[in-house]
C-alpha positions in Angstrom: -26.1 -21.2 51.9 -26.9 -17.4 52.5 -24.0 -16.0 54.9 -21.8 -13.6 53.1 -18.6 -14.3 50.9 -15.8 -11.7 50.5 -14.9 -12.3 46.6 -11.2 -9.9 46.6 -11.2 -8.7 43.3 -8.0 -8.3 41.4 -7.1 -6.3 38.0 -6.8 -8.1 35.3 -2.8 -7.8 35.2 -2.9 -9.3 38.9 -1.3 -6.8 40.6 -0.4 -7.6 44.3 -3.2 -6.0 46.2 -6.9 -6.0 45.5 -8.6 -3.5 43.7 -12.5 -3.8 45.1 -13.5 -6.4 47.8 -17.5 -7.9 46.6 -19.6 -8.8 49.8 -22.3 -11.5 48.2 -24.1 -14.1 49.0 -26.1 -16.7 47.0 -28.1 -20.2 47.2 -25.9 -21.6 44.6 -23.0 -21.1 46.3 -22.0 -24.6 48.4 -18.8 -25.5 50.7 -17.2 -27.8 52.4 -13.9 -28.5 54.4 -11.7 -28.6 51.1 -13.3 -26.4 48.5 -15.3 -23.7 47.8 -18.2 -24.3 45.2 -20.1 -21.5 43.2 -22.5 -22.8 40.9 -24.9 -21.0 38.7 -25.4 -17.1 38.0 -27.6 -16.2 41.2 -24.4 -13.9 43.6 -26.2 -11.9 45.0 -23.7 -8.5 45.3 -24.4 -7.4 49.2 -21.8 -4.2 49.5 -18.4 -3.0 47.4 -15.9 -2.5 49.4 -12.7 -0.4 48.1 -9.0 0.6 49.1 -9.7 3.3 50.4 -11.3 1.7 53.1 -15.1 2.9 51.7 -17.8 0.4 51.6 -20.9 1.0 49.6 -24.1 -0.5 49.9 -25.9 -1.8 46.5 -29.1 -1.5 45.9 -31.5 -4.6 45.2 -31.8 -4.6 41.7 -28.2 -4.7 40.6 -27.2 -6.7 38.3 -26.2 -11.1 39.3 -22.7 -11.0 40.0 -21.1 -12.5 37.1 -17.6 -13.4 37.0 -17.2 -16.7 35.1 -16.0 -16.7 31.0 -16.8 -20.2 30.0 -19.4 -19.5 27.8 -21.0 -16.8 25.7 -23.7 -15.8 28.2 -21.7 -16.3 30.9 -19.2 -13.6 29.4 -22.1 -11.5 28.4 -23.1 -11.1 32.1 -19.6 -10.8 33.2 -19.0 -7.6 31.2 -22.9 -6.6 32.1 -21.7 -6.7 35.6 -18.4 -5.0 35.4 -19.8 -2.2 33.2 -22.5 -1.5 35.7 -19.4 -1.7 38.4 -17.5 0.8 36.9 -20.2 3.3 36.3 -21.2 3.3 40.2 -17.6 3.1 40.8 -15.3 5.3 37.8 -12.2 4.4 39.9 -12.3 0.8 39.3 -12.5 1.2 35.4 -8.6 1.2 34.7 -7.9 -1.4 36.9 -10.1 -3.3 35.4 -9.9 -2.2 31.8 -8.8 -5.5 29.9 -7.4 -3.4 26.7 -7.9 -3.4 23.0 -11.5 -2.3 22.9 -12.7 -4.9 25.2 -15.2 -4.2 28.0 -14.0 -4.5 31.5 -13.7 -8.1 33.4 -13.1 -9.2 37.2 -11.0 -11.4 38.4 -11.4 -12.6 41.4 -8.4 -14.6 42.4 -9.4 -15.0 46.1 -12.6 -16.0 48.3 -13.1 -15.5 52.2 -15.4 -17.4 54.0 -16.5 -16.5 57.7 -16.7 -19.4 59.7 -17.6 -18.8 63.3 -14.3 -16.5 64.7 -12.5 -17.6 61.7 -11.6 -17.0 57.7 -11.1 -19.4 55.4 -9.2 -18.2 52.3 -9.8 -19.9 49.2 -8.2 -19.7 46.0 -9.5 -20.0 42.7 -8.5 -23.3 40.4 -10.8 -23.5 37.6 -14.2 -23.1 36.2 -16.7 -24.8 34.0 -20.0 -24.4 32.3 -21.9 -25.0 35.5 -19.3 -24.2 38.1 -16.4 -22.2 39.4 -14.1 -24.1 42.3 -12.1 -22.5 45.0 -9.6 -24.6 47.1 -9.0 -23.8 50.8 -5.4 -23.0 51.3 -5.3 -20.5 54.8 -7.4 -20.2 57.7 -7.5 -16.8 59.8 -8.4 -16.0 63.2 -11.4 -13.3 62.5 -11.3 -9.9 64.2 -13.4 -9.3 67.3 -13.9 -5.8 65.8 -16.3 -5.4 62.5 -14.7 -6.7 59.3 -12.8 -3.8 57.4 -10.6 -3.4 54.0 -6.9 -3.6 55.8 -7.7 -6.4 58.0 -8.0 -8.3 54.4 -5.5 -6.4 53.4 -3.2 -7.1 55.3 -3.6 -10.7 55.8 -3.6 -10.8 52.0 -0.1 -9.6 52.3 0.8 -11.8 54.7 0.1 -14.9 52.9 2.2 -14.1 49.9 5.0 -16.2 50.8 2.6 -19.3 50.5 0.4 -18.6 47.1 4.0 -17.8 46.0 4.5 -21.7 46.6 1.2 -22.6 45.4 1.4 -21.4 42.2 2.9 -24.6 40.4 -0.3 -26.1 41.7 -2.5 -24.2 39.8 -1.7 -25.3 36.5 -3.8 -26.8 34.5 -3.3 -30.8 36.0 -1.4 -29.5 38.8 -3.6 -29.4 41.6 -4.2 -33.1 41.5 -2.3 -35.8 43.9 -3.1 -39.6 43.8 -3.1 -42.5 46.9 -1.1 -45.3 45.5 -0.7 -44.4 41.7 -0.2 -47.9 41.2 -3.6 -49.6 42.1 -7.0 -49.1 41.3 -9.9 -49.0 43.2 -13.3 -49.5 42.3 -16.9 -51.0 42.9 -19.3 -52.7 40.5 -22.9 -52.9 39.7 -23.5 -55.1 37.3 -26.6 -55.3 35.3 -29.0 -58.0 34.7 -30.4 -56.0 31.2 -28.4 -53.8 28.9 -30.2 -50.7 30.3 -29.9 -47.1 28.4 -26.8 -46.1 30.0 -26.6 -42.7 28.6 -29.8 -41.7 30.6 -28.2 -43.7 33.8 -25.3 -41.6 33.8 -27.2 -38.1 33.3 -29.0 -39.1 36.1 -26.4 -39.1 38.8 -24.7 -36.4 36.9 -28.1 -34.4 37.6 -29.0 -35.7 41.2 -25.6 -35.1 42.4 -25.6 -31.3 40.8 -28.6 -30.6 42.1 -27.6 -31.7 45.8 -29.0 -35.1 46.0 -25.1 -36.1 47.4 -24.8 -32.7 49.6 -20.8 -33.7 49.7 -19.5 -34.0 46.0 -20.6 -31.5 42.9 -19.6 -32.6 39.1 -15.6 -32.0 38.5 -15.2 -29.2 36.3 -14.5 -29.4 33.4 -14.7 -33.5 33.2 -18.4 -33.9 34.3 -18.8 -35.9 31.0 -16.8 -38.4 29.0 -17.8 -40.5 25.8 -15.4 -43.3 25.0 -16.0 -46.2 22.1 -12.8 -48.4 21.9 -11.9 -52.0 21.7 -9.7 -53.8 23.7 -7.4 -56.8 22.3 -7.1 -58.9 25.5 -4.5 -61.7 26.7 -5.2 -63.5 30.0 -1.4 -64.3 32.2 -1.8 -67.5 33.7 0.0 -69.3 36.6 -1.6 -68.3 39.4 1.2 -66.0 40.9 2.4 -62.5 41.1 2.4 -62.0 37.3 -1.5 -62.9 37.2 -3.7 -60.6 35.5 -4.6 -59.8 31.9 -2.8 -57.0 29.5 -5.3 -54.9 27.0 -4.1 -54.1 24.1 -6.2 -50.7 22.9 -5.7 -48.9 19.5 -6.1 -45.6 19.5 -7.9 -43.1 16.5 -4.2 -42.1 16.1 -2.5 -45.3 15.0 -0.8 -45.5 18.1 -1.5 -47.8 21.0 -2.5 -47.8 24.4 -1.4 -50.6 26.8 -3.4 -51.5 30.3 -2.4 -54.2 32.7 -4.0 -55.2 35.5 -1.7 -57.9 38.3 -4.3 -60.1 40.4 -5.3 -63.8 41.3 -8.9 -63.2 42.4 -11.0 -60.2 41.5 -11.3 -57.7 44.2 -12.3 -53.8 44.3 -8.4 -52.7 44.9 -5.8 -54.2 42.2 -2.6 -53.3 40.7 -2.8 -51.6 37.2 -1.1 -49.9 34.4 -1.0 -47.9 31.8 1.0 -47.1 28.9 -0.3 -44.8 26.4 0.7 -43.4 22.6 2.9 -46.9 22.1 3.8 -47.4 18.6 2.8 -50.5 18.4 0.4 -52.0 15.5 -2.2 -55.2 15.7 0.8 -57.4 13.8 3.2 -56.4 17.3 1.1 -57.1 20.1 2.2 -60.6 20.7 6.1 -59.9 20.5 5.3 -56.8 22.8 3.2 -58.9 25.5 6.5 -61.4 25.5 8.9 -58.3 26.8 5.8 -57.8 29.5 6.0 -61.3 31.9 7.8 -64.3 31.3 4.8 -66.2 32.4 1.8 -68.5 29.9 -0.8 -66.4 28.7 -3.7 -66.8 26.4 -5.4 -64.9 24.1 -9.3 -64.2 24.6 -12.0 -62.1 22.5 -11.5 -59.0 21.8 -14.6 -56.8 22.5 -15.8 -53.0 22.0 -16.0 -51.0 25.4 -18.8 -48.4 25.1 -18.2 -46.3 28.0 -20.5 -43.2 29.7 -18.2 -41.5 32.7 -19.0 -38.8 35.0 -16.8 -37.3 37.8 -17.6 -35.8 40.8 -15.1 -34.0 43.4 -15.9 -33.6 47.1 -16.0 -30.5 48.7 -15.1 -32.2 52.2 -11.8 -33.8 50.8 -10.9 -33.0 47.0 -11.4 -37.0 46.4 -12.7 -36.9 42.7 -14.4 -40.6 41.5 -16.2 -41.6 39.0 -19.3 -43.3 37.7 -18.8 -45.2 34.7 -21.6 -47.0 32.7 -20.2 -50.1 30.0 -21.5 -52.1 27.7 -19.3 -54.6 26.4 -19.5 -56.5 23.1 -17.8 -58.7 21.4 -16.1 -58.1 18.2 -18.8 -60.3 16.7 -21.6 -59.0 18.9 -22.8 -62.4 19.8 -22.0 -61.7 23.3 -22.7 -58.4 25.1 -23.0 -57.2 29.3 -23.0 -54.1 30.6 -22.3 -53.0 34.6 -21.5 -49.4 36.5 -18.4 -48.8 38.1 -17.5 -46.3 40.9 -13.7 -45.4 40.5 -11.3 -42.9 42.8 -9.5 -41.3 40.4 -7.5 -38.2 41.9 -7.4 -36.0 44.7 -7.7 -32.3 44.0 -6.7 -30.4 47.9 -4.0 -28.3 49.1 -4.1 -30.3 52.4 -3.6 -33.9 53.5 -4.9 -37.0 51.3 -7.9 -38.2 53.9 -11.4 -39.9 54.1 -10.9 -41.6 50.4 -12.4 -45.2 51.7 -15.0 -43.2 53.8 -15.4 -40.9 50.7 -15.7 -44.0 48.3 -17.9 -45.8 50.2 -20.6 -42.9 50.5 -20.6 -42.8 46.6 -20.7 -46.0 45.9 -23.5 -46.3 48.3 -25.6 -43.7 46.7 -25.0 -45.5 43.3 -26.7 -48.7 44.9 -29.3 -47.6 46.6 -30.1 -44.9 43.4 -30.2 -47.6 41.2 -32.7 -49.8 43.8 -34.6 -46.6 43.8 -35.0 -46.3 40.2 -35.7 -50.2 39.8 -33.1 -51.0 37.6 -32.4 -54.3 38.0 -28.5 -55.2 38.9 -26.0 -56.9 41.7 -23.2 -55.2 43.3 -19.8 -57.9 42.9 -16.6 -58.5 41.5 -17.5 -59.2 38.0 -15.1 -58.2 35.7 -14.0 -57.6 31.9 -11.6 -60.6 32.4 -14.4 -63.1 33.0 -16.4 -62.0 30.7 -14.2 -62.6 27.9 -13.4 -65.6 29.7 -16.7 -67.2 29.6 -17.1 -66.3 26.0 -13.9 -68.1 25.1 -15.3 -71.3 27.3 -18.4 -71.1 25.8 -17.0 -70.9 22.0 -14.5 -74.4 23.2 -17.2 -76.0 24.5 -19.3 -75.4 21.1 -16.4 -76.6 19.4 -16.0 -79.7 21.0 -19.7 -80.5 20.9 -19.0 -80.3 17.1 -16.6 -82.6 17.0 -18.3 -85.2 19.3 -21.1 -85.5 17.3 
């Protein structure tokens, strides 16, 4: 992407109007319908534009435009940046001074994006070590004259009523909706091996960063996730409504979380729950699962649950998924498999829930066919945790009874 990008820069104590307006452009920067996606430090600063209706042109060799404060270097460019700002410009410098000794920093709240006769206005949600995301919130009819400071201006002020409504949604968790809180959704690969999952997952983490899924870019601030816990497992029987398993989970804590999943036949949409920070202990679990359904159950192996996740967010939508990688043992580790999963998981948009099976399908797909690609041997189907542990028990009664024969 190479057209230009209006970044409206703001002081840092947000007053109401913009203080500078940054025409840049850069390859790193990447959009779709929902979002607005700046990764990397390559902006490229194109012009300054200022209040007073001034707009300067900037030579080649300035400095990347740096805005982001996630990590050191990041930071250390950001102030690189803004110094160098303020010295070409000495008017921006107390609008921008952050106080106590501390060099000046940018904020830009706001992105606009030409698109044909149009602007789309973005706003900014969050950033990460490889990212900054904008959400799209207003589109603008553009001027048929040149672009100039009080057409933003002005359609800055005009959309006040509507950030002003917006801003619950920017807290931290906020932003994000769900389809049908209730269910999950989710596609599985399982493996014929027990591959090395770790290098699996930074492999889509790395293709899809990179572009090799033009749509979806890692979710900030969750690209990765490590989790080692076991799961305490009781299948419900009768064949009904109540079918399913509960999960009994103990967390580092002493607390416990409880998962329950409501199905006959295993399919890639089922009803689940989750209870979390229960205090419950190992000695409870059987009373507890007794105040769950009134139907038989049975208790299986427990197992470990190594899990690898990584979660990507589409531009097009806001519909965040993720890639899972597990390898399940037994408690005993005489038993072990190990399979990916594609999960929705949230939507992240200021518009409409839309596209999620279109969305999910085009993910899962490029987990298949990257997998073929990379010859790892595995078959997409409905396998799940449930008959695993399942097939363990059968296999342990069947010993059993062989022992007893002979």
């Amino acid at each position: 992407m190479t057209e230009s990008v209006y970044f409206l820069v703001h002081a840092n104590a947000a007053p109401r109007r913009p203080v500078a307006l940054l025409a840049c452009f850069g390859s790193g920067l990447r959009r779709g319908a929902n979002s607005f996606y700046v990764r990397g430090g390559d902006l490229r600063l194109q012009a300054v534009w200022l209040p007073d209706g001034s707009r300067h042109a900037v030579p080649p060799d300035s400095p990347a435009f740096e805005y982001r404060s996630f990590s050191a270097t990041q930071r250390a460019a950001s102030r690189r940046f803004s110094a160098w700002l303020c010295e070409r410009h000495p008017e921006l410098a107390p609008a921008l001074e952050a106080g106590a000794g501390l060099a000046p920093r940018l904020a830009p709240a706001i992105v606009a994006i030409r698109e044909g006769d149009a602007l789309a206005f973005h706003h900014f949600v969050q950033q990460g070590e490889l990212g900054s995301l904008f959400l799209r919130y207003r589109d603008e009819a553009a001027p048929d004259a040149p672009l100039a400071w009080q057409h933003f201006e002005d359609l800055l002020a005009s959309h006040a009523p509507m950030l002003a409504a917006l801003r619950p949604a920017l807290g931290d968790e906020c932003w994000y909706t769900k389809w049908r809180p209730d269910l999950e959704m989710e596609r599985k690969f399982t493996f014929r091996d027990i591959p090395d999952t770790w290098r699996l997952l930074m492999a889509f983490h790395d293709a899809i960063a990179d572009g090799a899924l033009p749509d979806f870019v890692p979710e900030i601030d969750r690209e990765i996730q490590v989790w080692d816990y076991e799961q305490h497992i009781f299948e419900v029987l009768g064949a009904n409504a109540e079918s399913g398993y509960v999960a009994y989970i103990p967390q580092a804590d002493g607390r416990m979380t409880v998962k329950r999943k409501w199905f006959i036949e295993n399919s890639e949409v089922r009803r689940e729950s989750l209870w979390g920070n229960l205090a419950l202990d190992m000695g409870d679990i059987e009373a507890h699962l007794r105040t769950l359904t009134p139907e038989a159950t049975r208790r299986l192996p427990s197992y470990r649950r190594k899990r690898f996740d990584a979660q990507f967010e589409s531009l097009a939508t806001g519909n965040i998924f993720g890639i899972y990688m597990d390898v399940c043992r037994t408690l005993d580790d005489a038993h072990v498999f190990s399979q990916c999963e594609v999960e929705y998981c949230r939507t992240r948009s200021f518009g409409e829930l839309r596209s999620l099976e279109q969305d999910f399908d085009a993910i899962s797909g490029f987990v298949g066919e990257s997998l073929a690609r990379w010859g790892q041997a595995h078959q997409q189907d409905l396998y799940s945790k449930l008959d695993f542990v399942r097939e363990v028990a059968d296999a342990r009664r069947a010993r059993t009874a062989e022992r007893r024969a002979a």
